[in-house]
C-alpha positions as a Markdown table, in Angstrom:
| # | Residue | x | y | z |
|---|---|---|---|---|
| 1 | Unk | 15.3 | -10.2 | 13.3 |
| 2 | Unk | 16.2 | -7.9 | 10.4 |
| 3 | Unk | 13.5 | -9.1 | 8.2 |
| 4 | Unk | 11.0 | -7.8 | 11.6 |
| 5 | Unk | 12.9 | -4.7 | 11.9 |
| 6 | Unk | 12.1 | -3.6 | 8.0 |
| 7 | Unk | 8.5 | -4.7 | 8.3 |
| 8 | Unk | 8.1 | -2.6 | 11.3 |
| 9 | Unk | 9.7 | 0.2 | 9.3 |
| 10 | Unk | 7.7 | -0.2 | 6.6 |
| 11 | Unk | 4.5 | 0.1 | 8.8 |
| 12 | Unk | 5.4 | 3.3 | 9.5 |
| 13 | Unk | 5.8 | 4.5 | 6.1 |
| 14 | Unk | 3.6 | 6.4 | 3.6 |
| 15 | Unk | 1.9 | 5.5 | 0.5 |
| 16 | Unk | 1.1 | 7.8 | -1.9 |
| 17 | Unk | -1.1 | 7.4 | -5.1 |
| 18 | Unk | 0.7 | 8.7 | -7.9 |
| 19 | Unk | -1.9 | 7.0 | -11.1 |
| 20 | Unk | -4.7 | 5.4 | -11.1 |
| 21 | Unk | -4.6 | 2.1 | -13.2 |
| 22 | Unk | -4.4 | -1.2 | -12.1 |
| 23 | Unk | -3.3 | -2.6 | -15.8 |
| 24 | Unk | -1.3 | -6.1 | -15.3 |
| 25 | Unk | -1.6 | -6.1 | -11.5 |
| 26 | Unk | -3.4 | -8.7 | -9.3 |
| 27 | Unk | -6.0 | -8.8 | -7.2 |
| 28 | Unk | -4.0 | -7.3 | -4.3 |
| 29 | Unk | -2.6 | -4.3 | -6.0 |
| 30 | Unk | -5.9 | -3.5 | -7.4 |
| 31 | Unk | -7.9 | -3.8 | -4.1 |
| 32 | Unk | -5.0 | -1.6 | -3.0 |
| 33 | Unk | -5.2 | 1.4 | -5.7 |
| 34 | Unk | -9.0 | 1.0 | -5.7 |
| 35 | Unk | -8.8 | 2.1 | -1.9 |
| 36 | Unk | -6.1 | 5.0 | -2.1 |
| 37 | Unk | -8.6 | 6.0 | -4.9 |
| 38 | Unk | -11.8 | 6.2 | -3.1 |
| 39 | Unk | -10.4 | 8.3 | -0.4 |
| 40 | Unk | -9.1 | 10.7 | -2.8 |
| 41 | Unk | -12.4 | 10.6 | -4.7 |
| 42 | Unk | -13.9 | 11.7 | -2.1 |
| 43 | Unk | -12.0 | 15.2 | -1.6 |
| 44 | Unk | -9.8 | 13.3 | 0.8 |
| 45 | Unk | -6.0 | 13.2 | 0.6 |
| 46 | Unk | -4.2 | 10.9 | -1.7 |
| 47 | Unk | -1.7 | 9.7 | 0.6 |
| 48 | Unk | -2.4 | 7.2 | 3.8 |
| 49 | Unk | 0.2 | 5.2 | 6.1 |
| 50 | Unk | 0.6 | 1.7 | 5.4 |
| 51 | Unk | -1.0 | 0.7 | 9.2 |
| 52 | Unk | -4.4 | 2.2 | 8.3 |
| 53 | Unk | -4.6 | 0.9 | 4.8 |
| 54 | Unk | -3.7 | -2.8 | 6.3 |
| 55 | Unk | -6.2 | -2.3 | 9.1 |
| 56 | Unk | -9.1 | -1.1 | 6.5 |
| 57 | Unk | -8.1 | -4.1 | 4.5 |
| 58 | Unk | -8.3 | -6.3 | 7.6 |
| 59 | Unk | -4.4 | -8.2 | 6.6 |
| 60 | Unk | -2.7 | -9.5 | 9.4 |
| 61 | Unk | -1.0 | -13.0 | 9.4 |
| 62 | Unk | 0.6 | -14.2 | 6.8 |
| 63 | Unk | -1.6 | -11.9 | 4.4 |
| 64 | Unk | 1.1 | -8.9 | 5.6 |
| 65 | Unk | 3.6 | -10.6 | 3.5 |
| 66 | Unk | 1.8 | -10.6 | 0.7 |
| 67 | Unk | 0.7 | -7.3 | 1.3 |
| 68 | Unk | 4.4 | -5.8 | 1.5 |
| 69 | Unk | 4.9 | -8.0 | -1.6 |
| 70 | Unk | 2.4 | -6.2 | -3.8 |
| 71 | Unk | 3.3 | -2.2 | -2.2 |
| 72 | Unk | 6.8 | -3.4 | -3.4 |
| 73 | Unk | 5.8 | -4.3 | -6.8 |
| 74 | Unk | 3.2 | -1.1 | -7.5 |
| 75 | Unk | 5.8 | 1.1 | -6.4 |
| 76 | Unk | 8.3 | -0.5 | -9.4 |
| 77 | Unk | 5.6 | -0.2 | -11.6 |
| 78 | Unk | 5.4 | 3.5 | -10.4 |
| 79 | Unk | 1.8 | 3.3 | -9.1 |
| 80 | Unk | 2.4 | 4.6 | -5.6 |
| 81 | Unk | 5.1 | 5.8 | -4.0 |
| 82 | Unk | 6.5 | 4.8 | -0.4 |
| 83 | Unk | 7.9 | 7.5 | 2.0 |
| 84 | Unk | 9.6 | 6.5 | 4.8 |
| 85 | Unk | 8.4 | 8.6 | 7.9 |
C-alpha cells in the first residue's frame, strides 16, 4: 500500500528539464528528454507533470515502473528535476 501511495504522489509531481543530453542513458531516459525537449523547442515551457508526459508516451502497466525507474535515475544524473506539487 505504500509503494501505491508514492506512485500516486509521484504522478502528481513535476518534471522539469534542466540539460539537454542523454549521454550514458537508455532508451527510456532518452525518449523522455527528447520529449521535454521538443515542447521547449517549440517556445513551449520546459516543465510538464509526470501524468501527461506518461499519457503522451502511452506507459501504463508494468511500463510505469520502469518509467518511475528512469525519472529517478535522470534526476541523480541531474537531467531533470522532480517537484512535488
Amino acid at each position: 500500500m505504500q509503494r501505491k501511495k508514492k506512485e500516486q504522489t509521484l504522478v502528481k509531481t513535476i518534471v522539469i528539464l534542466i540539460r539537454n543530453t542523454t549521454w550514458r542513458c537508455g532508451k527510456l531516459e532518452k525518449s523522455i528528454v527528447r520529449h521535454l525537449h521538443k515542447r521547449h523547442e517549440n517556445f513551449g515551457k520546459t516543465d510538464m507533470s509526470v501524468g501527461d508526459i506518461m499519457q503522451n508516451l502511452n506507459f501504463a502497466g508494468e511500463k510505469k515502473g520502469e518509467f518511475i525507474d528512469a525519472l529517478k535515475r535522470l534526476e541523480k544524473r541531474n537531467i531533470v528535476r522532480l517537484l512535488p506539487v
